[in-house]
N, C-alpha and C positions, 0 to 999 in steps of 0.2 A: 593178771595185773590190770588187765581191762576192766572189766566188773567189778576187782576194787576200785577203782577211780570213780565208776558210777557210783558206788555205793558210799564210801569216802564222800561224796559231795554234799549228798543228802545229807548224813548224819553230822557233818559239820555243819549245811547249813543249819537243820534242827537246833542243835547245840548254840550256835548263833541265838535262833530268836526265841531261845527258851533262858539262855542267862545273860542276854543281854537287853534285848527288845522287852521280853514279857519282866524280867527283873525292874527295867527303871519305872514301868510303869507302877509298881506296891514301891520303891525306893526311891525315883526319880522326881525331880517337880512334877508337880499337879499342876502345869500352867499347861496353858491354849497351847503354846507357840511350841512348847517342848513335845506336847502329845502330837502335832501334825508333824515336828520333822522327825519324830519317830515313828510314825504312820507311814510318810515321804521318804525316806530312810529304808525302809525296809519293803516299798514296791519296789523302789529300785533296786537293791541288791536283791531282791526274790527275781524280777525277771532278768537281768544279768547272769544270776547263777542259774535260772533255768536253759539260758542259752547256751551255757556254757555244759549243763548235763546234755541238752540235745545235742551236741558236740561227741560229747565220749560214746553216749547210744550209740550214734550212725558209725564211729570207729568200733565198735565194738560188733555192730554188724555185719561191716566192710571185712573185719578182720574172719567171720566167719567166712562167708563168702569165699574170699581167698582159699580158707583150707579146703572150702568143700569143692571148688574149680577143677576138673576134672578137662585139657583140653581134648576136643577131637582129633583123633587122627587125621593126618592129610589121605592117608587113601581113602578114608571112609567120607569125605567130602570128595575128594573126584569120583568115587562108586555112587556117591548119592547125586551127586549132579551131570553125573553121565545120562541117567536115564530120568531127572526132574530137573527143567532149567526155567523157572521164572524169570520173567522178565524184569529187568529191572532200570530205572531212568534216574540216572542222580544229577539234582536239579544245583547250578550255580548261581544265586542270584547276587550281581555286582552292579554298584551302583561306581563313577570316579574310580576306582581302584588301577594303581597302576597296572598297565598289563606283564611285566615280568612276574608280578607276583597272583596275578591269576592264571600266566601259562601253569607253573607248576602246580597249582592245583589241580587244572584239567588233568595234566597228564597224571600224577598221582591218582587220579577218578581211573583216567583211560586204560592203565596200564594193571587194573583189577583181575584177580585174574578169575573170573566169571563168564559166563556163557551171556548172550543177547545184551549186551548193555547198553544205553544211549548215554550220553552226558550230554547236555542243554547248558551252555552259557544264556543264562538270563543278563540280559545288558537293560538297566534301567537306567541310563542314561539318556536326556532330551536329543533327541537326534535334530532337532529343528534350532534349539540354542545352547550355541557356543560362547562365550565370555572372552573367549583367544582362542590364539591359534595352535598355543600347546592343547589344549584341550579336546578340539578338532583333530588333533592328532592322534591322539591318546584312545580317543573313539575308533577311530580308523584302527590302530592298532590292535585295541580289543576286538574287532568283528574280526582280523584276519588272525585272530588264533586258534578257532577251530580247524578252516581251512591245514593252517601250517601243524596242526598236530597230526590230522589226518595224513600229510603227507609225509611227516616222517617215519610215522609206522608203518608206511606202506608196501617198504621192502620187506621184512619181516612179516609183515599179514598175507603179501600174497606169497611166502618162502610157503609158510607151515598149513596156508591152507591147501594150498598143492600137493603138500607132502602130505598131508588127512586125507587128500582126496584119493590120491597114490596109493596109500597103504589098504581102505577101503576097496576100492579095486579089484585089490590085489585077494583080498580076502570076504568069500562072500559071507561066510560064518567063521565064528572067532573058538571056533570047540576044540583046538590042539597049539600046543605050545609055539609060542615064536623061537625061530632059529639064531644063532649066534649070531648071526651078519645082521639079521634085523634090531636087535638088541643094540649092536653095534653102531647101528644108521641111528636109530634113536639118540644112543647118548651125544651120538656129534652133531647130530641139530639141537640137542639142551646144548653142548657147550657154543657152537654158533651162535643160539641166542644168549648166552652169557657173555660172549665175547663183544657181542654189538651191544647189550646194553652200557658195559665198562667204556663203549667207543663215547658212546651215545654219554655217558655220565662225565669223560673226558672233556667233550667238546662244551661241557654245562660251564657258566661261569661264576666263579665262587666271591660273590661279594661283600657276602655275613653270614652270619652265622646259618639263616634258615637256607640259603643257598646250598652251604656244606651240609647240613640234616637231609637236603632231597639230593642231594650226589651221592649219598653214603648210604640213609636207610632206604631209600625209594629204587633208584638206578643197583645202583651196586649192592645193597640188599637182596632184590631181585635175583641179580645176577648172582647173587654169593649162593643162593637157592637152586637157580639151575644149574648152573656150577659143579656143586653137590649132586644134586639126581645124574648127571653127565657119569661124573665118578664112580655114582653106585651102580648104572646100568654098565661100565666099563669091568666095574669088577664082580659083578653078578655072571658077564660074559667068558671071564675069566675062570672062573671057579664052575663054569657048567650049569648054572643053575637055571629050572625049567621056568620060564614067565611066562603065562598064556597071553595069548595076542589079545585076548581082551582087556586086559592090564596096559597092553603094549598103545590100545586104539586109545584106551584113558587118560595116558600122558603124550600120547599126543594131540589131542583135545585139551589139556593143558596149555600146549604152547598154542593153540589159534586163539583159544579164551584170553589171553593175556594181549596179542597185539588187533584181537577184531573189535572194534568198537565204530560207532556211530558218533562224534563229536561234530555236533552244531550250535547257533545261538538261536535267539528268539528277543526281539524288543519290542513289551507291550506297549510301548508309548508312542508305536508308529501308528497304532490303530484307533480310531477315536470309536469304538466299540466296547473299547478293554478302560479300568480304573485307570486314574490318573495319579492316585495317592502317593504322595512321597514314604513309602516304607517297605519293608523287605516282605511283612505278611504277606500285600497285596499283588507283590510284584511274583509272588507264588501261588498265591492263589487265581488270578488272572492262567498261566501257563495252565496250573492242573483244572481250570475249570473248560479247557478247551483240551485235553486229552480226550482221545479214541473219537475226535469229532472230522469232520471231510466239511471245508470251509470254502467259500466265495469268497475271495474279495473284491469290493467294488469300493469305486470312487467314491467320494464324495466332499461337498467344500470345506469341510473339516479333517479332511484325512481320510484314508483309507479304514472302511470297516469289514469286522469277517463275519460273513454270514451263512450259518449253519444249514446246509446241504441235503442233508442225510446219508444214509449209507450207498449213493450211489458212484457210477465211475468215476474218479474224479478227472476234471480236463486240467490242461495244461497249467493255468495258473492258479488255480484252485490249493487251498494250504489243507494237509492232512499231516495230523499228530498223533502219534501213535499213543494207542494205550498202554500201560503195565499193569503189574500187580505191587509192585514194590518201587516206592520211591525213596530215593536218598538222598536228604538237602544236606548242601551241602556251604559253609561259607568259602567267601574268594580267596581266605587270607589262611584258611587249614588244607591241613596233610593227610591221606589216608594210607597207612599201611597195607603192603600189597592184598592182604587176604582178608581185609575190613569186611566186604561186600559177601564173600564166599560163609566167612564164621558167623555173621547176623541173620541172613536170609536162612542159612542151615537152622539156626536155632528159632527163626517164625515158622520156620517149617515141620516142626515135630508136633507129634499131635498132643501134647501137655500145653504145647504154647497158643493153641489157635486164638484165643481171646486176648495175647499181647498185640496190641496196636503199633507199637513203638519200642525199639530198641536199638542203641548208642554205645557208643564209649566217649564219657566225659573228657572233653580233649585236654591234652596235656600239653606243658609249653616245651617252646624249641631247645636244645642247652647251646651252654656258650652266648647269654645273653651281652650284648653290649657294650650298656648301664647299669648302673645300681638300680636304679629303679625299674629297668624292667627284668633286671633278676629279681627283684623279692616281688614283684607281681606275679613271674612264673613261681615261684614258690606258691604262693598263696593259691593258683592255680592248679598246682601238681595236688594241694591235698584237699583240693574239691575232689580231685577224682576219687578219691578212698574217701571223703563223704559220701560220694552222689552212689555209691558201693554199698554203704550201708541203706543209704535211704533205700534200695531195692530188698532188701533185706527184713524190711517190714514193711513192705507194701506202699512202700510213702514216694515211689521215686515223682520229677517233674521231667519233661522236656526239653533238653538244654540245646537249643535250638543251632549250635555251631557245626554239628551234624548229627544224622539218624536216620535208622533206615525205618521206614514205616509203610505199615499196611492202606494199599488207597481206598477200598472197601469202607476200613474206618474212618475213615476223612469223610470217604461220600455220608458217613452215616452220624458228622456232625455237622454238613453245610448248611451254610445259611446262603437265601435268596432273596435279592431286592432287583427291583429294577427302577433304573438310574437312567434318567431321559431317552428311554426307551430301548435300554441295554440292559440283558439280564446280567448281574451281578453275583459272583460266588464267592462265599465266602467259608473256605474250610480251617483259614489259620484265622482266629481274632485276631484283627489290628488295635483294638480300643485301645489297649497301654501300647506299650513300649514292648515290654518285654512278651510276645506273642506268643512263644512258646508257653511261657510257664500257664496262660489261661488256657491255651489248648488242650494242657494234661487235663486242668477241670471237666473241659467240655466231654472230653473221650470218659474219662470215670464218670461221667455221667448217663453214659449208652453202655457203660458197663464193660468199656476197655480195661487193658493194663500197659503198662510200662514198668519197661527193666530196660536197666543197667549191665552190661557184658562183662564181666572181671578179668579186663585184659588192657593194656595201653595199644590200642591200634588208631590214634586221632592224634594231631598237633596240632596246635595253632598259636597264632604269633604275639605275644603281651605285647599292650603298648609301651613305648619305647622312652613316652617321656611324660612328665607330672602334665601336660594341657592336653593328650590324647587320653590317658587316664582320667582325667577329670570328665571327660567326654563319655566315658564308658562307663565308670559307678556312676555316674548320675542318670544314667538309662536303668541301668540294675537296680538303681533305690526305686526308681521311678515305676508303681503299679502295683506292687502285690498288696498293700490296704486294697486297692478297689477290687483285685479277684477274691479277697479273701468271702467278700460275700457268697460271690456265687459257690463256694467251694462248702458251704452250709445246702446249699441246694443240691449239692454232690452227694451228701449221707443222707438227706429226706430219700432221696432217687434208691441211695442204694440200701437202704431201710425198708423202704418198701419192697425191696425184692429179694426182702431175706439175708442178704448178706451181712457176713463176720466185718467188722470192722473193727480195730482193735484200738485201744487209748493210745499209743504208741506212734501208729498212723498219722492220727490226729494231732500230736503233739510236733511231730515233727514237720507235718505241712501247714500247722497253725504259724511256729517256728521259723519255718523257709521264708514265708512271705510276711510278715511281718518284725520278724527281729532287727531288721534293720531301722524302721521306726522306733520300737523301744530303745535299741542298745544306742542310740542319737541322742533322745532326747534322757535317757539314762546317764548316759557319762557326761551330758551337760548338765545335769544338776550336781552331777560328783565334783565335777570343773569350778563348778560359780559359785554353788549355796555353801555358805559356813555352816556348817553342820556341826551339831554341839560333840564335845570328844569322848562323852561318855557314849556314845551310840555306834564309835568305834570298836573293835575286838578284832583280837588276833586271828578269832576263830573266821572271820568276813576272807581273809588272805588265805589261812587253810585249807577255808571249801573252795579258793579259784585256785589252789596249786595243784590238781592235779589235771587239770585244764592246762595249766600250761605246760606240766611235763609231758605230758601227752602229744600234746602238740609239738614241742621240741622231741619227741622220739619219731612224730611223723614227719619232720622237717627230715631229721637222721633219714629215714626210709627212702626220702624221695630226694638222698645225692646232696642235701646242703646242710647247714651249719645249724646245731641244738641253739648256738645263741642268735639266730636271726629269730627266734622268737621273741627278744626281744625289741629288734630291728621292727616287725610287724607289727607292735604295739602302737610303737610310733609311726610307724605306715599309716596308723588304722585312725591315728589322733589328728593328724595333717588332712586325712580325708574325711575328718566328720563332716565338716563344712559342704562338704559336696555330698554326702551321704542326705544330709541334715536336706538339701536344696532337691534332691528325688524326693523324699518323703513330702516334704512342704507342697511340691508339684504335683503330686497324689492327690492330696486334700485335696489342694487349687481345681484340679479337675473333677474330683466328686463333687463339688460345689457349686461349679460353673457347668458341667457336662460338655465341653469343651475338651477334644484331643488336643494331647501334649503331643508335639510335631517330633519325631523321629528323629534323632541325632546320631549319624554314623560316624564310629571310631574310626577314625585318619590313619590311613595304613602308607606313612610317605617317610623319604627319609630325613625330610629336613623337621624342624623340631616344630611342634604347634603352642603356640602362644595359648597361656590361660589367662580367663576372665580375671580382673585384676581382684576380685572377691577373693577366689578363693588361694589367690601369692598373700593375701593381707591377714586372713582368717588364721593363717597356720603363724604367723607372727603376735597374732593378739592372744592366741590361748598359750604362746612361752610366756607373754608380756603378766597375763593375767595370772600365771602360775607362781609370776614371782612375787606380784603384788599378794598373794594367798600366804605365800612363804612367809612374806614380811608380816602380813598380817595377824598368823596363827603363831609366828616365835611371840609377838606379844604379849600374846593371852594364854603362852604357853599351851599352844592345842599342839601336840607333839605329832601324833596319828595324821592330820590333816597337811600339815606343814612336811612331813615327810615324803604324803602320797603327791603334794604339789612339786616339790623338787623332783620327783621321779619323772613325774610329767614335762614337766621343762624341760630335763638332760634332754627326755627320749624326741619330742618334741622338737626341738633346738635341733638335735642331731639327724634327726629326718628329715629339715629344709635345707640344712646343709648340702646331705646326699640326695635327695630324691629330688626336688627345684634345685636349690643352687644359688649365692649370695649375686650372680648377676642376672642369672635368670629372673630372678626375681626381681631387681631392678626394671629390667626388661618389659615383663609385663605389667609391673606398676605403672609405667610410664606410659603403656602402649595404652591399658585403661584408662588413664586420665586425660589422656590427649584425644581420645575417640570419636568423642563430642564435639572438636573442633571441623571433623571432618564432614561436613554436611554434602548431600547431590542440590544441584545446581536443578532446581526445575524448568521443564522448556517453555517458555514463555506462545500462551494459547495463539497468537497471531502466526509463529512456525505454525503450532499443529494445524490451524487449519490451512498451511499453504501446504502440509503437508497430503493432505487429502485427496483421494484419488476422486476424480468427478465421475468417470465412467460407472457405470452401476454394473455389481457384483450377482449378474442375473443367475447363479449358479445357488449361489446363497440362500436368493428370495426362492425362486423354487422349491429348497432344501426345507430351508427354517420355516418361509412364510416371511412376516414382521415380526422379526427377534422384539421390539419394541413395544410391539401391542398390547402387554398386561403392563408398560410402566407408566406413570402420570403424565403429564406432558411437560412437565418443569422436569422432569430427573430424566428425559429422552438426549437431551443436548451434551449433561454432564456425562451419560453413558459414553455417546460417540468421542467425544472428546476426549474420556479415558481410555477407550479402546485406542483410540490412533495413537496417543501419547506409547501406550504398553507396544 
């Protein structure tokens, strides 16, 4: 059914612009006006409908995928990592985020069940300005949650590593079977530790929905696991049967890989050494560029800088970061599934894989959402993952940056170096757009990485919760793939010249990725606005997108929701042009300007985020203009155009309803137009200089010299006087 649907698409489109398109041109006016909007006419529905085929491809991949999914054995991951344990450091970078919702991340990181792991809160929070004192707070509380993770695990880490140490002891080679009593002792330290984490899941407090998802899949999950093994070594013991201690030493390395972990933070912005850039690239690129290094730190009038050592002792206050071979970003606001870490590193680890750079699992949302609106976002969510399934499926996958475990090898082997007043600068993730990851996959295919895709759901993470966080988050997503799309032409010169298969497919679908969202914008706004004459309508234009959308409603079915919220998404999709529409315009703006678009992080809070009063007003003027269309084409009797404007209205209308809301919107209309009343009060220059310390800053002039000595002598006064003011 899959493969009909591709192929249904084409031949209706065909059919399309062979009795409709190519027909009015030998039977239609021979006017100017009629031949460009059937020129106009038919860009738009040819890339529409091509997006709509690279839709069914990547399902049609995904679906193979699935059949051919084959998982690994759990002993043959504890056999394989008995005796190979890479290290691994999965990196959290959080910027404001509250901190109950980055404890459970940690722990879902800590609680892996993997051999050598660290986890690093990265806190990119200003440590020097505070706005308030909740916020102040907020800070404080996020540095002491490594601390408190660490110490909760700590009865259970030092239970099992005692009892490994015990058993070891006790056995100097593992070459004759363990006895019933051991078999025994085993199951009732699994159920011990099943029993504490049910304790440990108990005393969790259950607020919404992603609360109850980490008490149940994460804590009690766990447990439901050791649980189980508790049971099966109780009735293995029962029934006689022989388990060499070798077996016996592997599950119990098991349970120390699960509660021994390393969680601490790191905050680049204490060091005036490290980037200062507001975005998540840098704030990862900064930690991984000081891995495996032994640092100084010394003073200076700007702050603390770390100054690379070498490999020798390190003394007392000296900062040393360890190195790995695998690293796991991971964001503040997702979940990882106990065995995320164990199944991805297993699979870089086989020797068919050594050339993957990068592999994920596309996260899926929490269930039990809220809102309306952030349930049909977790939908919309759920069937990225059975895209981003097919994109691996012909070689097309990207890096969807909300987690993945990847090779550092390959990082090192796309960094860039600059140095920045006198600080070398690393850079292994682009920062230039927004969206970091998706250029990163470029930069790796071009050193002749890969990336895949896992076919498993081991990732959550949290949809925004209301249409102003939303709005926040597609317009980072619109925002950047025109400007990677260049360099990603530099991708197939690269890998052309080294021989490589690259297949039309490939290319269609990462031409696709990053740029369909410009077209399918400015596409459905000429469907929206231009009267378009009705003979350039056909049935057959509706045929070739129906199997798009059944498709799509059968993969709604698959991922737990409603065949008719495909419709609901239509209208999701018509209320967010405007903001779709406002990425891509941003794009240009910065190919034009060369000017970085500043970084806008999705609001992970519980109270609701006010949107720009654009785009509360934008989703009102396309029902408005729909119905103007209506009235306009019953006129002239265009029946085809007049229909497809009413569909737009109902869907349109009914998604401000449910997804904004007739006071929300109020709300930020209001809040918009009032905005500009709100002006800051400037200090008036006679404060600033009484503000002025007279004493001279002899630490300074030491340091810098005359910060002042390359400017004029007219702009040296307006300097001092802005600095004291800031």
């Amino acid at each position: 059914m899959s493969r009909l649907a591709v192929v249904m698409t084409v031949l209706l489109w065909g059919v399309y612009i062979v009795s409709t398109i190519i027909r009015q041109f030998f039977e239609g006016p021979s006017t100017f006006g009629f031949t460009m909007q059937a020129i106009g006419y038919t860009i738009v529905v040819t890339f529409l409908t091509f997006s709509a085929l690279m839709y069914l491809i990547m399902r049609q991949g995904a679906l193979q995928r699935f059949s051919q999914h084959v998982r690994v054995p759990r002993a043959k991951l504890d056999q394989y990592f008995s005796k190979h344990q890479p290290s691994i450091t999965v990196l959290v970078p959080a910027v404001g985020e509250e901190p109950a919702v980055v404890r459970k991340t940690l722990l879902s990181a800590a609680l892996q069940e993997y051999p050598n792991k660290r986890v690093v809160l990265l806190i990119d929070d200003n440590p020097y300005d505070f706005k308030n004192q909740h916020e102040a707070d907020r800070f404080a509380d996020t540095q002491g949650l490594a601390g408190g993770i660490m110490e909760s695990l700590r009865v259970p880490r030092e239970r099992f590593e005692k009892a490994l140490k015990l058993f070891e002891r006790q056995h100097a080679t593992y070459a004759n079977n363990a006895s019933p009593l051991e078999v025994q002792e085993l199951g009732e330290q699994y159920m011990w530790a099943a029993n504490w984490l049910r304790q440990f899941a108990g005393d969790e407090e259950e607020n919404d929905h992603v609360d109850t998802f980490f008490a149940e899949q994460v804590l009690d999950g766990l447990a439901h696991d050791l649980q189980l093994m508790a049971k099966a070594l109780h009735a293995s013991s029962t029934d006689n049967a022989q388990l060499s201690q070798e077996w016996i030493h592997k599950l119990y390395q098991r349970l120390t890989w699960i509660f021994s972990v390393e969680v601490t933070f790191f905050e680049r912005k204490r060091y005036a050494s490290l980037s200062k850039e507001y975005n998540k690239a840098m704030n990862l690129n900064s930690y991984i560029g000081l891995m495996g290094g032994t640092y100084r730190q010394t003073a200076t009038p700007d702050g603390p800088i770390l100054e690379p050592i070498g490999k020798v002792r390190p003394k007392e206050h000296d900062v040393v970061i360890p190195d790995s071979e695998f690293l796991l970003t991971l964001d503040a606001d997702s979940i990882l599934l106990r065995e995320y870490c164990m199944r991805l590193v297993y699979y870089l680890e086989q020797p068919d894989n050594a050339q993957v750079a990068v592999t994920q699992t596309p996260y899926s949302s929490f269930r039990g959402a809220r809102t309306r609106i952030e349930r049909l976002a977790a939908a919309t969510t759920d069937i990225q993952h059975i895209l981003h399934q097919g994109m691996s499926q012909y070689g097309a996958t990207f890096w969807v940056g909300a987690n993945a475990v990847i090779r550092k090898c390959a990082l090192e082997d796309i960094v860039e170096k600059e140095w920045i007043g006198g600080f070398e600068i690393k850079r292994y993730i682009q920062d230039r757009t927004v969206i970091e990851d998706t250029e990163s996959s470029i930069d790796l295919g071009v050193k002749g990485w890969k990336l895949v895709n896992y076919p498993e759901r081991l990732s959550y993470s949290a949809t925004p919760p209301d249409f102003g966080s939303l709005v926040i988050q597609r317009r980072r997503w619109a925002n950047g793939g025109l400007l990677i799309l260049s360099k990603f032409w530099v991708q197939l010169r690269e890998r052309k010249s080294r021989n490589e298969f690259i297949s039309r497919t490939e290319v269609m679908l990462r031409i696709n990725y990053m740029a369909s969202i410009a077209w399918a914008s400015f596409g459905l706004i000429f469907l929206l606005a231009y009267p378009y004459d009705g003979r350039l309508l056909s049935p057959f234009v509706l045929l070739a997108a129906l199997p798009y959308f059944l498709s799509m409603a059968s993969d709604l079915k698959y991922c737990g929701y409603k065949r008719s919220d495909v419709f609901r998404i239509y209208g999701f999709n018509l209320i967010l042009l405007p903001v779709n529409l406002a990425g891509v315009l941003k794009s240009l703006q910065q190919a034009l300007t060369g000017k970085k678009i500043p970084f806008a992080r999705t609001p992970k809070v519980n109270n609701r985020t006010a949107s720009p009063m654009l785009y509360v007003i934008a989703p009102l003027l396309i029902v408005a203009f729909s119905i103007f269309t209506m009235w306009r084409d019953e006129t002239i009797h265009n029946w085809g155009n007049f229909a497809f404007a009413a569909f737009n209205a109902t869907v349109a209308l009914w998604a401000i309803l449910a997804y904004i809301g007739i006071w929300h919107t109020v709300v930020d209309t209001w809040l918009g137009a009032t905005k500009w009343l709100y002006v800051e009060v400037p200090v008036p220059k006679d404060i600033i200089e009484s503000r002025k310390d007279p004493t001279m800053d002899w630490q300074a002039v030491l340091y810098h010299g005359n910060p002042n000595e390359s400017l004029p002598l007219s702009a040296r006064d307006h300097l001092m006087v802005t600095k004291e003011d800031a």
